[in-house]
C-alpha positions in Angstrom: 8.4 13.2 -4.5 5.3 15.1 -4.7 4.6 17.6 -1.9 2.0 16.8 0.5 -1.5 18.2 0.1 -2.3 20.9 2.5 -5.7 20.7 4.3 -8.9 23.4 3.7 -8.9 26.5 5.2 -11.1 25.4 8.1 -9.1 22.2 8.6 -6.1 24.8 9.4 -7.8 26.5 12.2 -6.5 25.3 15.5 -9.1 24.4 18.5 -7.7 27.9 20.4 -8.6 29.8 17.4 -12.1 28.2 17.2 -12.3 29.1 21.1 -11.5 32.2 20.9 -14.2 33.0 17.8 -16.8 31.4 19.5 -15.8 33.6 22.6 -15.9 37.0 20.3 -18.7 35.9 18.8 -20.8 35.1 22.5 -19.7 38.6 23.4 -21.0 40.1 20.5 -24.4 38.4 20.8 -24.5 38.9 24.9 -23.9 42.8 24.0 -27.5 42.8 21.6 -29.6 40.6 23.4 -29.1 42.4 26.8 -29.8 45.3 24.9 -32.7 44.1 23.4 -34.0 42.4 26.8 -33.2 45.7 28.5 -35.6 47.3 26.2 -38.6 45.3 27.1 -38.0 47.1 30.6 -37.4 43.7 32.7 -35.4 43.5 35.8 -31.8 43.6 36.1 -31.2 40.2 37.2 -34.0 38.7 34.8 -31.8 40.6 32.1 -28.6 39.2 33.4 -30.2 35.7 33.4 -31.1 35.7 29.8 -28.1 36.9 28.9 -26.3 34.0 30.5 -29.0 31.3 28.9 -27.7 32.6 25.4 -24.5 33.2 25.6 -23.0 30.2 27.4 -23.9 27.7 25.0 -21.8 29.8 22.4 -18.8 29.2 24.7 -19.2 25.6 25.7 -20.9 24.9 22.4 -17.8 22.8 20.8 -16.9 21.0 23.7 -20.2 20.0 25.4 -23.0 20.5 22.9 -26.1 18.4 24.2 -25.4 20.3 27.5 -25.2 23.8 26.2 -28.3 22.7 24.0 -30.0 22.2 27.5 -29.8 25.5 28.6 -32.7 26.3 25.3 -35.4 24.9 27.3 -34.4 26.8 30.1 -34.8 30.1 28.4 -37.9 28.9 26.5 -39.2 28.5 30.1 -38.4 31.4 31.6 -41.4 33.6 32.7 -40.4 37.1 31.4 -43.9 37.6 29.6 -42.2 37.7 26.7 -41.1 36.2 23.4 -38.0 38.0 22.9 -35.8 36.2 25.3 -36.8 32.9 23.5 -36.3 34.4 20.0 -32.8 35.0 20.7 -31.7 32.2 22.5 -32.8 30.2 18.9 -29.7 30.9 17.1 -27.4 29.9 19.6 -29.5 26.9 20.1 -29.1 25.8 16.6 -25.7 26.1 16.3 -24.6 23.4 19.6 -27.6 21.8 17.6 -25.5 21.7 14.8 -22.4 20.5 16.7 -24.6 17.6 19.0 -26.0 16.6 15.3 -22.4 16.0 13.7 -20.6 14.7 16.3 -23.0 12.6 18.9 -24.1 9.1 17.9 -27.9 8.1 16.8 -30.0 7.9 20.0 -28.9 11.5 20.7 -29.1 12.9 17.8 -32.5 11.7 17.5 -33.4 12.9 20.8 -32.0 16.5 19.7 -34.1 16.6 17.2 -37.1 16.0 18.3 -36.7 18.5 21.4 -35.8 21.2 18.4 -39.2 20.7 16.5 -41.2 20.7 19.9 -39.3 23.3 22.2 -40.4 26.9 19.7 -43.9 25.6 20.1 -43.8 25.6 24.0 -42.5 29.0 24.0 -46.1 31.2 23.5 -47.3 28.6 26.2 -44.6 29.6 29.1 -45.1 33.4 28.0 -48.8 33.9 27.8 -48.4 34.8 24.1 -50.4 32.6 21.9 -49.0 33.2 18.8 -47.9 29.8 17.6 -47.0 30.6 13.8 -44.4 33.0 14.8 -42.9 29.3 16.4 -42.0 28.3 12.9 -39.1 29.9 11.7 -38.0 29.0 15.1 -38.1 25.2 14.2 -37.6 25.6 10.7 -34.1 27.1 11.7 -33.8 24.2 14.3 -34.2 21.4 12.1 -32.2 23.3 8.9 -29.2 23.4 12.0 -29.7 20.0 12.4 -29.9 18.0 9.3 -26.8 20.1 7.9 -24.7 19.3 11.3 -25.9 15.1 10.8 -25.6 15.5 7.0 -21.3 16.7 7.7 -21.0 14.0 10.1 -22.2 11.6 8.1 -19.6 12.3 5.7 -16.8 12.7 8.4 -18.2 9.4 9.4 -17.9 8.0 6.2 -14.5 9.6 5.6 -13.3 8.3 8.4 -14.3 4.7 7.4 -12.7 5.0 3.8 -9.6 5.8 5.2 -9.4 3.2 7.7 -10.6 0.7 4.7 -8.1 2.0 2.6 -5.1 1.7 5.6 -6.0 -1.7 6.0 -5.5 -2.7 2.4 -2.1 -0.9 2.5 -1.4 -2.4 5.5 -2.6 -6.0 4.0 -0.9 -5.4 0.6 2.8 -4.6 2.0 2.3 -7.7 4.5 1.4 -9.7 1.2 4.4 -8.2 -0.9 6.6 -8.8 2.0 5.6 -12.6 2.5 5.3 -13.2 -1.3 9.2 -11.5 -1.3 9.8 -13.8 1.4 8.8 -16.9 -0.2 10.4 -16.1 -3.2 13.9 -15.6 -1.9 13.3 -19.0 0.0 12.6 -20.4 -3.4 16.2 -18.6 -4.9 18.2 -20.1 -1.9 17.5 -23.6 -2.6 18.1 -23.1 -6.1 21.1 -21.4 -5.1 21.7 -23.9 -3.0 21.4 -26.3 -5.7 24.3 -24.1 -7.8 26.6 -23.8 -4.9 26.5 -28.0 -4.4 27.2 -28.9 -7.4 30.1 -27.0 -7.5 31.4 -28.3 -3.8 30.8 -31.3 -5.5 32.8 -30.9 -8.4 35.7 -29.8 -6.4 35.3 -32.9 -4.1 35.5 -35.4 -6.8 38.1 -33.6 -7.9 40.5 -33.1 -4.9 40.2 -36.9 -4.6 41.2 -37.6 -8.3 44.3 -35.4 -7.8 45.5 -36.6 -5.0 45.4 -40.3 -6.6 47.9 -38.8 -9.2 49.7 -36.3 -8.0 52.6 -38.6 -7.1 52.0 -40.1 -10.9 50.7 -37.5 -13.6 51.8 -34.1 -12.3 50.1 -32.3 -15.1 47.0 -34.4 -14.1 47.1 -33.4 -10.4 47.9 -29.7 -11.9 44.8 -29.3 -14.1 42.3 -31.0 -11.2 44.1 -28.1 -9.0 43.2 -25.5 -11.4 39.6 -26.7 -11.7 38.8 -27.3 -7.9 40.5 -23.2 -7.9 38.1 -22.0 -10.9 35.1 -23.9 -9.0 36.0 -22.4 -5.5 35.4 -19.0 -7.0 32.5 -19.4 -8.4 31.0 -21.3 -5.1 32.4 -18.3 -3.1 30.6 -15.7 -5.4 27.3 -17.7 -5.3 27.7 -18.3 -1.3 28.2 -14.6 -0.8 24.7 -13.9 -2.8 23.4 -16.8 -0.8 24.0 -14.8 2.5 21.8 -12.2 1.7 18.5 -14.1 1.1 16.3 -15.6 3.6 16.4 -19.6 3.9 13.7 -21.8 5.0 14.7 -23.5 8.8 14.3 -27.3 6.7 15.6 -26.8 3.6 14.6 -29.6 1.3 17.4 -31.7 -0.4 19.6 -30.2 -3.0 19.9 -32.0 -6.0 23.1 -32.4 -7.1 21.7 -32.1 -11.3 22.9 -28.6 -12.8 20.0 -25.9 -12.7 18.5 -25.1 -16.2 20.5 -22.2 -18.0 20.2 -20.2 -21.1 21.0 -23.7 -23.2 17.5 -24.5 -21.9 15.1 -22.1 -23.6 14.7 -23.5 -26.9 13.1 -25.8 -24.7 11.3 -23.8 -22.9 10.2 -22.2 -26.0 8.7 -25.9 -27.1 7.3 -26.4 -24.0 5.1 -22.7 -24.3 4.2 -23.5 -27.8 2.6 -26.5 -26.4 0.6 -24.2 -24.3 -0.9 -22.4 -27.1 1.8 -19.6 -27.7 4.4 -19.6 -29.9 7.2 -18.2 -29.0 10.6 -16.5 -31.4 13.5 -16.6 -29.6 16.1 -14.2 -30.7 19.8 -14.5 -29.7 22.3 -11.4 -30.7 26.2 -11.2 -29.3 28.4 -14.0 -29.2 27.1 -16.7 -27.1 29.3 -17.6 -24.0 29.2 -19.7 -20.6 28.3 -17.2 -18.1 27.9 -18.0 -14.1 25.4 -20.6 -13.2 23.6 -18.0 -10.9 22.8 -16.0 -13.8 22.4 -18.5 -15.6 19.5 -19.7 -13.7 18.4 -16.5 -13.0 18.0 -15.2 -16.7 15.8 -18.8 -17.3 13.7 -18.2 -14.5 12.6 -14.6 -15.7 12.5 -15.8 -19.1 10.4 -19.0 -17.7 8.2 -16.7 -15.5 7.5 -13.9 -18.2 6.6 -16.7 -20.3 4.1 -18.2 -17.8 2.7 -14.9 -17.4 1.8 -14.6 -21.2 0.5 -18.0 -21.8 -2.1 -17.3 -18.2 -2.9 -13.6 -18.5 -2.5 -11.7 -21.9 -4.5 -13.6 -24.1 -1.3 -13.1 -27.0 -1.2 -16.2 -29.9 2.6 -15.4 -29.7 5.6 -13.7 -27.8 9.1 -12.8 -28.5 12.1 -13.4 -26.4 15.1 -11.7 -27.1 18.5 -12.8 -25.7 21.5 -9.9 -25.9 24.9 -11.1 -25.0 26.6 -7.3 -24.5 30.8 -7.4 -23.3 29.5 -7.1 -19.5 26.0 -7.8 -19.3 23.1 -10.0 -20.3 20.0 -8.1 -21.8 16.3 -10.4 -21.8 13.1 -8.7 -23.4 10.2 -10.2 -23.3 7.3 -8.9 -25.3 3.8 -10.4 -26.6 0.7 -8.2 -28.0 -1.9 -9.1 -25.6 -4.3 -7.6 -23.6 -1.3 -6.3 -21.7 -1.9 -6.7 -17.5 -2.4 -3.5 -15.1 0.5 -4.1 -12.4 -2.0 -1.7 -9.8 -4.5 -5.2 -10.5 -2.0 -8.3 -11.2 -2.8 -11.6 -10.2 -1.8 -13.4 -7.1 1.4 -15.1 -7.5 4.9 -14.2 -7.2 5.8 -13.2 -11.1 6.5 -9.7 -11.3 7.9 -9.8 -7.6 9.7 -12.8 -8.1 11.5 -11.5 -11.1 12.1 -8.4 -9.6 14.1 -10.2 -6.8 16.1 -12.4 -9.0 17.5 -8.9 -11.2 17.7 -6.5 -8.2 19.7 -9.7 -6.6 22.6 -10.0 -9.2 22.5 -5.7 -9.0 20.2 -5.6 -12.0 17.5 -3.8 -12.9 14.1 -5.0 -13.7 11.3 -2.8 -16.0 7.4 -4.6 -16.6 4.6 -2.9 -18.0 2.3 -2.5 -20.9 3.8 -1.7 -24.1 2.7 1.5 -25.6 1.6 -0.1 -29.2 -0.2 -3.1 -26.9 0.8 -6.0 -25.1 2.9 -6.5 -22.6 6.7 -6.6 -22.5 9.1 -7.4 -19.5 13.2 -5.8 -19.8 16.0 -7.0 -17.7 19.6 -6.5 -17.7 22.5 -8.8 -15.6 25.8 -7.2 -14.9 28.3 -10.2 -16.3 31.5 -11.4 -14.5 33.5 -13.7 -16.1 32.3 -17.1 -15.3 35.1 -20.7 -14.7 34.8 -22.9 -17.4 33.9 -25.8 -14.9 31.9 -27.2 -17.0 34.7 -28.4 -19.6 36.3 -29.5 -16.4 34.5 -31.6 -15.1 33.7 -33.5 -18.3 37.6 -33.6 -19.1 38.1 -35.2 -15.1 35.3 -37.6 -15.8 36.7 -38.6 -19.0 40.1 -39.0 -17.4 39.0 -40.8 -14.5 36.7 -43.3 -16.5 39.5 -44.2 -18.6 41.8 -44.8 -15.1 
């Protein structure tokens, strides 16, 4: 897992930090413009007053900045016959300008603004010094302060934004996953449901056969015995997959018809050439009866991949290969298409879908674009021996049709 970014440097400084800067800093510039007021031979408390007028609104600059930007007209106002006490108290002003300008909606902002281009103007006026073009660099600095303060809120603004966009898609896309997970394990249970029925009926039909002749044909009633016991275990295994996946509240109907297996894809294969793509099935191993779960679910990923060529990758043709291995089942699916980009798949329940059906019988499921083009979609089934039920039941039907 990748470590997690760390912040920038400034993003690391904690607000007691900032505090405690912005108080050095307010010392600092207290310690030169009493100097520099002192020089101009004003009176102690006219001294003390400036001092206070510039230096406060460096200390309660970052938490109220449109009132420490208040205090600027104040010392802009203040009769001391000169210029210097309004000079100085410019920097501090720009900086809570600054701060109002990045963090205080439009109406202030605006309001700030204009006060900072007309406030160093007033200044010769409330001093007797009419020397208005040494009021520019005052406003210049002023309205530099802030457009840079509303230019990095803007983009905090913005930031903000994108990240709440992009939380909400997250948030929408796992809610989407999980109902389109949901819906398809609702879909597996019926089907499941379908599986586990038609064994339950097997075994009903054939409890009732061998009870008819187990007083007559021992070896009769012996065999049905053996079947309903091979079916029992195969309804027990699909029952206990059954419990793990979510089930609708109405169910519909099961039918009692077999689900499509692995006997079904050269139809299947038909059925896609129809649709425009022609499709090579491959079979390697020796070919068995395996479980009617896995059965099913190795048709439905083959059926879904299938779907997912003929709609999306453009490809003439694909190839489905069948593996029979000792103890598993291997399908690869593969087409030279246009290929699909998973971060951008189509709505619909494929990939998911497929994904469910694997990771459900302890598979494992692989999809993605091939790297000499196209597409191609790998599975593998664990294998457990399977009843031959099947051969069962057509041997009971047999038997009972000719009683």
């Amino acid at each position: 897992m990748p470590a997690e970014p760390r912040p920038p440097l400034l993003h690391r400084v904690r607000p007691r930090q900032w505090d405690g800067l912005a108080l050095a800093c307010a010392l600092v510039f207290g310690l030169v413009t009493w100097g520099t007021l002192a020089h101009q031979r004003l009176a102690v408390a006219v001294v003390a007053i400036g001092t206070l007028l510039v230096v406060i609104p460096i200390v309660i600059g970052r938490r109220t900045p449109v009132a420490a930007f208040a205090l600027f007209p104040v010392a802009v106002a203040l009769p001391v016959g000169t210029m210097a006490l309004a000079g100085l108290a410019v920097a501090p002003a720009a900086y809570v300008l600054y701060l109002a300008a990045a963090s205080r909606g439009a109406r202030t902002r605006a309001a700030l603004l204009a006060c900072g281009t007309v406030l160093p103007f007033l200044a010769p006026l409330t001093t007797g010094v009419h020397k208005a073009g040494a009021s520019f660099p005052s406003a210049m600095l002023l309205v530099t302060a802030w457009t840079v303060g509303y230019a990095i809120g803007e983009r905090r603004r913005y930031t903000a934004q994108v990240v709440r966009y992009h939380a909400g898609l997250a948030q929408a896309s796992a809610q989407k996953a999980g109902r389109e997970a949901a819906e398809e394990r609702m879909r597996i249970a019926r089907e499941l449901h379908d599986v586990v029925a038609h064994s339950m009926s097997l075994i009903t039909v054939q409890a009732g056969y061998g009870r008819l002749v187990a007083g007559s044909e021992p070896e009769e009633a012996a065999a049905a015995l053996a079947t309903i016991e091979d079916a029992g275990r195969a309804a027990l295994t699909e029952m206990r997959r059954l419990l793990g996946v979510l089930r609708e509240e109405n169910p519909e109907a099961a039918s009692l018809a077999p689900a499509p297996g692995l006997a079904a894809l050269p139809t299947l294969a038909e059925q896609t050439a129809r649709a425009g793509v022609r499709v090579s099935l491959i079979v390697e191993g020796e070919e068995r009866q395996l479980a009617a779960g896995i059965e099913l679910a190795a048709y439905r990923i083959v059926q879904e991949a299938l779907t997912n060529v003929v709609r999306h990758s453009g490809a003439p043709s694909a190839v489905v290969g069948v593996t029979y291995e000792p103890d598993a089942l291997t399908l690869e699916i593969s087409d030279r298409g246009s290929g699909c980009d998973l971060s951008q798949a189509p709505t619909g329940h494929g990939i998911v879908g497929m994904r469910e059906r694997a990771a459900m019988y302890e598979g494992w499921f692989r999809a993605g674009p091939r790297p000499d083009g196209g597409f191609r979609v790998m599975t593998r089934l664990p294998l457990r021996p399977a009843p031959d039920t099947a051969t069962n039941a057509t041997n009971f039907t047999n038997a009972a049709s000719t009683a």
